[in-house]
N, C-alpha and C positions, 0 to 999 in steps of 0.2 A: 371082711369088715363086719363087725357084728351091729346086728341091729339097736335100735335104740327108740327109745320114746318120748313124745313131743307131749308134755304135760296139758300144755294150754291152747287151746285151736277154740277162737269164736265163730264156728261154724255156721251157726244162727244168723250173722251177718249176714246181709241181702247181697253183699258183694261175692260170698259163695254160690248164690242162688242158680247161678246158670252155668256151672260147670265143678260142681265138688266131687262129681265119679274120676272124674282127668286130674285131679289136685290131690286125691285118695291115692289114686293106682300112683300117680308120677313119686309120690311119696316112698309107697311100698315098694316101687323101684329101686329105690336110694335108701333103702334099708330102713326108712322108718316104718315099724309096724305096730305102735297102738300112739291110740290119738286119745287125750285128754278133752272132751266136750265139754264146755265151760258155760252152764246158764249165769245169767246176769239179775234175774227179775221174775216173776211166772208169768209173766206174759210170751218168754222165751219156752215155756216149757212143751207148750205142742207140737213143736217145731223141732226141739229139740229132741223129744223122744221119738221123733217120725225119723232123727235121720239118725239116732243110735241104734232102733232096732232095724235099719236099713245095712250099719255096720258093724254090731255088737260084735264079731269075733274080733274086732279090733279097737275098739273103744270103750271106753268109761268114760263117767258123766259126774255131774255134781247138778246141784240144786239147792238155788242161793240167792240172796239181793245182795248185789253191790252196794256199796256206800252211795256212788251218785242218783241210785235209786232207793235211799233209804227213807225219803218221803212219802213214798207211798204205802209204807208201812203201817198201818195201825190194827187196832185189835179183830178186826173182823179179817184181815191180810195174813197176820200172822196163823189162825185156825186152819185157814185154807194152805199156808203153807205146811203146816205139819201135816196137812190129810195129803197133801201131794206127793210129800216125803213118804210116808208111813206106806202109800199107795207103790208109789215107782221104784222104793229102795235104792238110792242113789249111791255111787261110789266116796261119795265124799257133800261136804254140806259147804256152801260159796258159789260164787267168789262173796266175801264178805271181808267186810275191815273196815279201814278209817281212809277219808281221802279228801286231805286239807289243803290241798292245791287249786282244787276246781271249786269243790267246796257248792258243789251242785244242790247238797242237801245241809242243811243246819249241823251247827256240830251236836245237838241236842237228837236230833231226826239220826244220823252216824252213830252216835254213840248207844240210843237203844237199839236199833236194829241191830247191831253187832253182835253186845252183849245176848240178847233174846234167839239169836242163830248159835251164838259159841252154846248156848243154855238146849239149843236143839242137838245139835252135835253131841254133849254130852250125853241128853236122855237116849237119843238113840246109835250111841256106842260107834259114833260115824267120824270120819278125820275131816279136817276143816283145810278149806283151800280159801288162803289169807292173801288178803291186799292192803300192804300199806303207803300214803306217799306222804310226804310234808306232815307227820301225826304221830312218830315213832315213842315219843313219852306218855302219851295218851294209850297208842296202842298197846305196848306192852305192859301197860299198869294192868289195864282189862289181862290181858294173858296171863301175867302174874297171879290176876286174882281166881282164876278159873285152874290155873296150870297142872293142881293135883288131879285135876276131873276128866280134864280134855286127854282122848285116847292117842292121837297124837296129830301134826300142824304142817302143813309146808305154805311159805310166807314165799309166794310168788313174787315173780320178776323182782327179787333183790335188787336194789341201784346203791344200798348205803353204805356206810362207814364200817371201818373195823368194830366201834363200838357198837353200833346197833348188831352187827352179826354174833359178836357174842353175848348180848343180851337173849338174843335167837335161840344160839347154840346151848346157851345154859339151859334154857328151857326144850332144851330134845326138838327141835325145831329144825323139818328138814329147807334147804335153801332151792328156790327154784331161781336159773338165769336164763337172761333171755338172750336174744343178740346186741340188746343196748348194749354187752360187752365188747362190740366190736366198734367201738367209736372211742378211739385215743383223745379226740380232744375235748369231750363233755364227759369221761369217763377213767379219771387217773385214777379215783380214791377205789373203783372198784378191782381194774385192772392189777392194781395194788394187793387190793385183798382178797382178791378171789385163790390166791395160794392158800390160805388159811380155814378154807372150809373142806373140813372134812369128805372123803371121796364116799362117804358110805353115809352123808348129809345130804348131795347132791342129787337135781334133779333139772335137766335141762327143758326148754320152752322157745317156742318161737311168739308167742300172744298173736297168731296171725288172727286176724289180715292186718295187725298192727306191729311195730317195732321193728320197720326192716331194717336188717344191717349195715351199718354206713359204709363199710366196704366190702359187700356185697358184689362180684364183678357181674355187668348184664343186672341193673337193676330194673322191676319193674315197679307200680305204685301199687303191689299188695302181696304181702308177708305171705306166705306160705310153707306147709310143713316140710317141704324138702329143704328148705335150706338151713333144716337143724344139721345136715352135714357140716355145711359150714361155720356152725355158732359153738358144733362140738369138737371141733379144729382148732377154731380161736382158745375156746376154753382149755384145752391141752395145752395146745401152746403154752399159756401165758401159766400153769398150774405146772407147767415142767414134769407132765404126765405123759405116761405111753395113752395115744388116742385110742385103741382098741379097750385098753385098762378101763378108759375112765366110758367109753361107750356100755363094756357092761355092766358097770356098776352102776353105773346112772339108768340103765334099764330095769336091774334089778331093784333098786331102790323104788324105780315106779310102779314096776309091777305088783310088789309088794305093801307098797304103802298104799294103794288103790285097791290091792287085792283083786286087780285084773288079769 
């Protein structure tokens, strides 16, 4: 069974806090071996690089405001984020994007923060790790407009339509899926079109501690990277691919696009 890697793991979560050596290794067991560190905020950053450089042979990181933290962005936020960036050299610049569901932060507050990270990304030649939900016209008008500059994108935990994906795909956009694929009854339109994304696009994710799998067997109440086994089963499955095929292309596509 070849290895594979789990793009998005919220490690930073306090729900990690008391057992992430047993969650690492049980992983590395089950053949996952690199893990995607996903900051949210710089509040997340100390933390963050205390437990990358605890497992740097097997991680990469990014360094980012989410949308639902895009409120706390203003001009003296954004300096200290580029010194932070410039500082720690991150794999990738996010999570960042639009998110019109929770709508936690204005769509004013969303849409500069976004723009002003894609505009970091750019300056310093870094791939942007994207979140869209409920905002997909919005969002890709911004990517559009940046699309010749940005070095290149993966538009995590995909949930949408044929059309939204190849809006994606037109623009070199790789796809990251989570296990929300493994939920037939809130999840036809993806199940549908996850045949259509390219094998050499693809990039798989668990978003733990969040997105467990709804058929999951032995469920507990916190996602974890081992059970990309199973999210990279389903996605075979349902893509009419040999699982080892699509394990190592979805590896290499991570490693590569992270340059991990």
């Amino acid at each position: 069974m070849h290895e594979i890697a789990d793009i998005a793991c919220n490690f930073t979560s306090d729900r990690f806090d008391n057992d992430l050596d047993e969650i690492i290794d049980r992983a590395i067991a089950n053949h996952i071996t690199k893990f995607g560190l996903i900051c949210s905020r710089l509040r997340d950053v100390d933390k963050l690089l205390e437990i990358y450089n605890r497992y740097s042979k097997n991680m990469f990181f990014t360094i980012g405001v989410h949308p639902h933290h895009a409120n706390e962005i203003n001009a003296e936020y954004l300096e200290k984020l580029k010194e932070v960036i410039n500082k720690n050299n991150p794999h990738a610049i996010g999570e960042t994007g639009l998110d019109f569901f929770r709508n936690l932060s204005t769509y004013e507050e969303q849409m500069y923060a976004f723009e002003e990270q894609i505009k970091i990304a750019i300056d310093t030649n870094k791939p942007l790790f994207l979140h869209q939900r409920d905002s997909h016209e919005d969002f890709i008008k911004i990517l559009r407009k940046y699309s010749s500059d940005i070095s290149k994108a993966v538009v995590h935990c995909f949930t949408g339509t044929q059309k939204q994906l190849d809006d994606y795909l037109e623009l070199d956009c790789y796809i990251g899926v989570t296990g929300w694929i493994c939920d037939e009854k809130r999840n036809v339109e993806l199940r549908k079109t996850i045949k259509n994304i390219p094998l050499e696009r693809l990039m798989i994710e668990t978003d733990c501690p969040y997105l467990i799998p709804k058929n999951l067997p032995n469920k507990s109440n916190r996602n974890e990277p081992s059970n990309l086994n199973h999210i990279a089963n389903e996605i075979a499955f349902l893509m009419e691919v040999d699982e080892d095929s699509l394990r190592k292309e979805t590896y290499a596509n991570s490693v590569n696009f992270f340059d991990a």
